[in-house]
N, C-alpha and C positions, 0 to 999 in steps of 0.2 A: 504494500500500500504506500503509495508515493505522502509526503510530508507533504502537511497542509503549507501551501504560498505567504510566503511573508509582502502585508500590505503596510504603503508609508504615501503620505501626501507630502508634498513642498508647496508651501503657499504665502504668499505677500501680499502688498496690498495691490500689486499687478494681477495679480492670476494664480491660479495653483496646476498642479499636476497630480494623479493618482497612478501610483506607479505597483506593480504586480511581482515580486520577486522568486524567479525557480531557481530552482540546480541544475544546470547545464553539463552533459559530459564533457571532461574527467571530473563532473565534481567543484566546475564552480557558480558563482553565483550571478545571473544575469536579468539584469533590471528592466523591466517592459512597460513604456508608459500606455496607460488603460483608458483614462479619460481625463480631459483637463475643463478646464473655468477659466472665464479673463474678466477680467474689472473694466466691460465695458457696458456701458448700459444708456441706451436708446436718452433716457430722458435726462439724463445727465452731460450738461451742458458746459464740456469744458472750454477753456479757452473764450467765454463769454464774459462780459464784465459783469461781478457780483453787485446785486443791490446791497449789497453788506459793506462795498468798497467808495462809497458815497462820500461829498465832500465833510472833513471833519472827525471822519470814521478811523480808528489805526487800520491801514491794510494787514499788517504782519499780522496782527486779532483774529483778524477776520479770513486772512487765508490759515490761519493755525485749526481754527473753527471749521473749516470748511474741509480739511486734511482730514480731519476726526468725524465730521459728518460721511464722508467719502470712504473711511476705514471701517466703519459702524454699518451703513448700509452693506459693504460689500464681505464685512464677517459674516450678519444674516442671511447672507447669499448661500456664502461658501457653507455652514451650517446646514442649512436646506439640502444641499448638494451631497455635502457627507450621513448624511442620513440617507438619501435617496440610494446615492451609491453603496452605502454597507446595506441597504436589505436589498436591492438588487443584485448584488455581487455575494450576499452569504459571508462578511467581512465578520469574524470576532472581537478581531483585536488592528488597532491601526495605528500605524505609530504618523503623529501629523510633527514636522519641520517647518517653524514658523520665527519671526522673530519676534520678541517678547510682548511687543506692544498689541503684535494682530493677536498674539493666543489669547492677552488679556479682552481682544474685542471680540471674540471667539467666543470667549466664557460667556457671555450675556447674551448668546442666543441659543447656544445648544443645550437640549433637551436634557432632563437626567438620562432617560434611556441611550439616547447619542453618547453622550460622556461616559457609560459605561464601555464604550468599545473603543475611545481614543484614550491614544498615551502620548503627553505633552512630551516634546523636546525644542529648547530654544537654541534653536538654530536659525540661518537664514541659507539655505540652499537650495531656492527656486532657482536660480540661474544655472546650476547644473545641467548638464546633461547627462543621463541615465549613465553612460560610461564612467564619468567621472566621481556620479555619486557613489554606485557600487563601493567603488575604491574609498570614500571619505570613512574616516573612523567612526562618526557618530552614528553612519548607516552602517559599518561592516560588525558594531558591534549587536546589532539586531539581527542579524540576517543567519540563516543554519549554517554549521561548520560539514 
């Protein structure tokens, strides 16, 4: 009976990846990305001038404000997403790779049930690619010998 696949998300506030981990012969470990997310969304209107950016107003505020409206929306996204994905995939356990501030905008939308099946690590290696991460120590210490 082949060993249940080890799953891992890398996600930021660009986009994520869900990535699917087997054993490859002779025996090593090869990473497959499954399905991904991007931080783009129809009604969000970047590169517009904010009403928030009016004369009088501190801009740095208000684009601080706007980063965190922007990180917030698109945690509950991601949330959604990882739910969907762990009962359609039959996911146990998942280890998600984020960097501190998204897990913390992460926690304020996922489910208990969801939360039973992720395991935080603070990391930031969405920009990897699946070759590279295999190799990174934070992934190779998950992953079967």
């Amino acid at each position: 009976m082949a060993a249940e696949p080890t799953w891992l998300v890398v996600v930021d506030e660009g986009g994520g990846r869900l990535l699917q981990c087997t054993i490859v012969p002779p025996g090593r470990p090869h990473l497959e990305e499954r399905r991904k997310i991007t931080n783009r969304d129809p009604g969000h209107e970047h590169g517009r001038p904010s009403p928030l950016k009016g004369k009088g107003t501190n801009c740095y505020a208000s684009q601080g404000h706007e980063a965190e409206e922007d990180r917030s929306r698109f945690a509950r996204k991601v949330a959604d997403w990882l739910a969907r994905e762990i009962e359609a995939l039959r996911i146990h356990k998942l280890a998600v790779f984020a960097p501190p501030r998204f897990h913390g905008a992460l926690r304020k939308f996922r489910s208990a049930e969801l939360a039973l099946h992720l395991e935080e690590h603070h990391r930031d290696l969405a920009g990897l690619p699946p070759a590279s991460l295999v190799k990174h120590p934070a992934v190779r210490r998950l992953l079967p010998h």
